[in-house]
C-alpha positions as CSV (number, residue, x, y, z in Angstrom):
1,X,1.4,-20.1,12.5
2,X,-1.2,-21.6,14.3
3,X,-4.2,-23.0,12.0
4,X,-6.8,-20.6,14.1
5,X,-8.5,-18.0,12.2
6,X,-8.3,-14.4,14.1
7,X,-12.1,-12.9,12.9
8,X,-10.3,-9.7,13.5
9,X,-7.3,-7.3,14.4
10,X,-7.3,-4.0,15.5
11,X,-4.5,-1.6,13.9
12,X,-3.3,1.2,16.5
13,X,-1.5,3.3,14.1
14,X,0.9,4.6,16.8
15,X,2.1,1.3,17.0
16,X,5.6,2.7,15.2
17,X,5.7,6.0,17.8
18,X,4.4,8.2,15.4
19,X,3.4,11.2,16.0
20,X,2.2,12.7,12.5
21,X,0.5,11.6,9.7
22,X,2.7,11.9,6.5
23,X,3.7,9.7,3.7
24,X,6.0,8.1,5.2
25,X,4.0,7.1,8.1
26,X,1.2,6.0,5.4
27,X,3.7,3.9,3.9
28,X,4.8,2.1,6.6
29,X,0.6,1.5,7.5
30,X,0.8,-0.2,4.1
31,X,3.8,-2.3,4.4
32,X,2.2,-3.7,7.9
33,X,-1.0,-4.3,6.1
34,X,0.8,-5.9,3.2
35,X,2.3,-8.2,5.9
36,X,-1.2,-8.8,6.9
37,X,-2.3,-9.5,3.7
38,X,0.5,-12.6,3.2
39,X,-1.0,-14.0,6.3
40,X,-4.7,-13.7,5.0
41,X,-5.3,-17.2,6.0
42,X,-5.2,-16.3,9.9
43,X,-6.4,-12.2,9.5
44,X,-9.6,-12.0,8.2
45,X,-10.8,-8.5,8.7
46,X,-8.8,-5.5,10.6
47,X,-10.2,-2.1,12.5
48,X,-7.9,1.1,12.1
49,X,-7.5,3.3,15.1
50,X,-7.8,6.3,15.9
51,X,-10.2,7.6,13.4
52,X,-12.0,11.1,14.0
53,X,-10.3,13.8,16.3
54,X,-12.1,16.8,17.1
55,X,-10.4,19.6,17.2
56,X,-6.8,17.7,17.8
57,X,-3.5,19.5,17.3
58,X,-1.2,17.7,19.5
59,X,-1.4,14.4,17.8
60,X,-2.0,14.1,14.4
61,X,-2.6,10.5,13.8
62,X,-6.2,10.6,13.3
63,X,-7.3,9.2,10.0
64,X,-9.8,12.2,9.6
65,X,-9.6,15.0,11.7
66,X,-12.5,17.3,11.9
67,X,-13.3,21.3,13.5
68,X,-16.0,23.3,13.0
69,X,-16.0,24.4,9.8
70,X,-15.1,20.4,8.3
71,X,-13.6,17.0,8.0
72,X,-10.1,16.8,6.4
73,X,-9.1,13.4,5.4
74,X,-5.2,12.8,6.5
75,X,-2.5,10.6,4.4
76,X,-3.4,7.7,6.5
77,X,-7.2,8.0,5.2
78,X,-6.4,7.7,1.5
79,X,-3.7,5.1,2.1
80,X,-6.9,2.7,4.0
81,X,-9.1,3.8,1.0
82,X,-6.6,2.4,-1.8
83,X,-6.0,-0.7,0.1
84,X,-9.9,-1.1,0.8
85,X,-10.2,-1.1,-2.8
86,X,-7.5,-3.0,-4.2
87,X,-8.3,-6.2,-1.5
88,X,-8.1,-9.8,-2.4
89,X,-9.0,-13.0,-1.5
90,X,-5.6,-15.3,-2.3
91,X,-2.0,-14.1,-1.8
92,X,0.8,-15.5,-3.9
93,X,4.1,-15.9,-3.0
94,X,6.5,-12.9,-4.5
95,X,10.1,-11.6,-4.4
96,X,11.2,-8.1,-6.2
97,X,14.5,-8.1,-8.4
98,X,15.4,-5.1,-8.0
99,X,17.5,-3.4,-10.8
100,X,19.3,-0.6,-9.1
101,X,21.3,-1.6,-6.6
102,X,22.0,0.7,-3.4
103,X,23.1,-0.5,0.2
104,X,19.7,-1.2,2.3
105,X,17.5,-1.2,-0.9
106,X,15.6,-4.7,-0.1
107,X,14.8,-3.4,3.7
108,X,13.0,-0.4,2.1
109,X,11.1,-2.2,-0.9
110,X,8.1,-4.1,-0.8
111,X,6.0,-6.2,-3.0
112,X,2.8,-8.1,-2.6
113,X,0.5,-9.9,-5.3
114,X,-3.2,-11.2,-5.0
115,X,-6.3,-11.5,-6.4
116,X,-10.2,-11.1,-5.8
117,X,-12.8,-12.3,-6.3
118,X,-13.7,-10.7,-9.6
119,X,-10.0,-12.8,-10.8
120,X,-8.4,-9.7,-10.9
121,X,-4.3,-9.3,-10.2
122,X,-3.5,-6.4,-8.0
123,X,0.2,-5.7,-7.6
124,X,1.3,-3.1,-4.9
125,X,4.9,-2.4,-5.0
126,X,6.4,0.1,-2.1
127,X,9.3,2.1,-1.9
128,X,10.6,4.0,0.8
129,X,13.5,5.1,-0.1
130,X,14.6,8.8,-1.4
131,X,15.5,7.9,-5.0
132,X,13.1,6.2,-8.2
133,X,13.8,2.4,-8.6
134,X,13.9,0.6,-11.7
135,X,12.2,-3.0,-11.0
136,X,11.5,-6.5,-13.0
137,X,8.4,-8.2,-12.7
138,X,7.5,-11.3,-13.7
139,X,4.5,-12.7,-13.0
140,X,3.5,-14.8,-16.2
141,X,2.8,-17.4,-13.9
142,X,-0.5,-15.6,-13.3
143,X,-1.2,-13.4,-16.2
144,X,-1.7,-15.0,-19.5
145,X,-0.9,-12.3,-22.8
146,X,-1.7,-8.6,-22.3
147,X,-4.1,-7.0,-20.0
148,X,-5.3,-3.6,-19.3
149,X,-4.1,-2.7,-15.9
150,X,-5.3,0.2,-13.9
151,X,-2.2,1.7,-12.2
152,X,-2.7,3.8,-9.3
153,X,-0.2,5.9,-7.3
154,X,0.3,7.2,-4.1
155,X,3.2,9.4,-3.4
156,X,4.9,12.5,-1.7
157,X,7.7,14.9,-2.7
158,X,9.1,14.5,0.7
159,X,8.3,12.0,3.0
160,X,7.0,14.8,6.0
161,X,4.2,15.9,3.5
162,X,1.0,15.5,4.8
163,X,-1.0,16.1,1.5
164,X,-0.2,12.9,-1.0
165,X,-0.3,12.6,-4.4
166,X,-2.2,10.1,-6.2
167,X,-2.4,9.8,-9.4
168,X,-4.8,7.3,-11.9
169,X,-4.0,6.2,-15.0
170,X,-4.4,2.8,-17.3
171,X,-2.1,1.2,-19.4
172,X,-1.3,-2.4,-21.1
173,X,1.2,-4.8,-19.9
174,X,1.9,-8.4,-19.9
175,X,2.9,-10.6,-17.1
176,X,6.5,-9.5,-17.6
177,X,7.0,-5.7,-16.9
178,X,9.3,-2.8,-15.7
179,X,8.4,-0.7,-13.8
180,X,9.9,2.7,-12.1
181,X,9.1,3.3,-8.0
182,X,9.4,7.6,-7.5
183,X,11.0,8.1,-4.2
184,X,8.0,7.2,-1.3
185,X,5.9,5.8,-3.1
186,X,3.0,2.9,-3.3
187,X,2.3,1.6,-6.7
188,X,-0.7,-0.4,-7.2
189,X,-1.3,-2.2,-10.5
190,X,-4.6,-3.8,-10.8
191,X,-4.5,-6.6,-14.0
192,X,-8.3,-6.7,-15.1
193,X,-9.5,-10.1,-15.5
């Protein structure tokens, strides 16, 4: 790494060829800006690109696309939204132990761990492959006892759907924790302060 600080990057989503906007394409947005996110000391703000289409139905990797009669926000829109809101300011060094064990498992899960400046701990774990995972956490290191943690989580049934599933909940854990990963998924657990 060189010590200069980029002010900015620009995103082009069709950086991996893709032509559609579906979960799995929205999951792979947020394992690049996970990467970006480990190297927070040189990226300091990033653009997303394309945004609006109007009236587009050959490609379909507008992050809203809009007609007459609307807007319609795509996969890739909600995807920027959660990672928008669950930013940080200081990335910590992280590996996943994963407790199911299935040939090309670690190319296909993710972890990242920060916190903002509020002192929360946001912990987003991808999975892109086709089955749940069963994974260990620990992360006592940075959570002290029990905290309410607001989970949030972003899914498909199949990775072509175009209209994702997230779900909100909150719960209570401690800095050591299991947690399950549904087939294409992005979990995002934020530790309140």
């Amino acid at each position: 790494k060189s010590n200069k600080k980029r002010k900015s990057s620009t995103y082009v989503y069709n950086m991996l060829n893709v032509r559609e906007n579906n979960v799995y394409s929205s999951l792979s947005s947020a394992i690049y800006m996970m990467n970006l996110e480990r190297n927070g000391d040189i990226v300091s703000m990033l653009s997303y690109a394309p945004l609006v289409c109007r009236n587009c139905y050959e490609r379909q990797t507008f992050m809203i696309l809009a007609d007459n009669k609307g807007a319609y926000p795509t996969t890739e829109y909600y995807m920027q939204k959660l990672f928008s809101h669950n930013g940080g300011e200081k990335y910590f060094d992280s590996k996943l132990k994963l407790d199911t064990k299935i040939f090309g498992m670690a190319e296909r899960t993710f972890a990242s761990i920060i916190s903002d400046e509020n002192g929360d701990t946001i912990v987003k774990l991808i999975n892109i492959l086709p089955v749940p995972l069963e994974i260990s956490a620990d992360i006592s290191s940075k959570i002290d006892g029990e905290k309410t943690v607001k989970k949030t989580v972003f899914t498909g049934k199949e990775y072509t759907d175009t209209k994702p599933t997230i779900t909100e909940s909150q719960t209570k854990l401690g800095g050591k924790f299991k947690e399950t990963l549904q087939p294409y998924s992005l979990v995002i657990l934020r530790f309140l302060k």
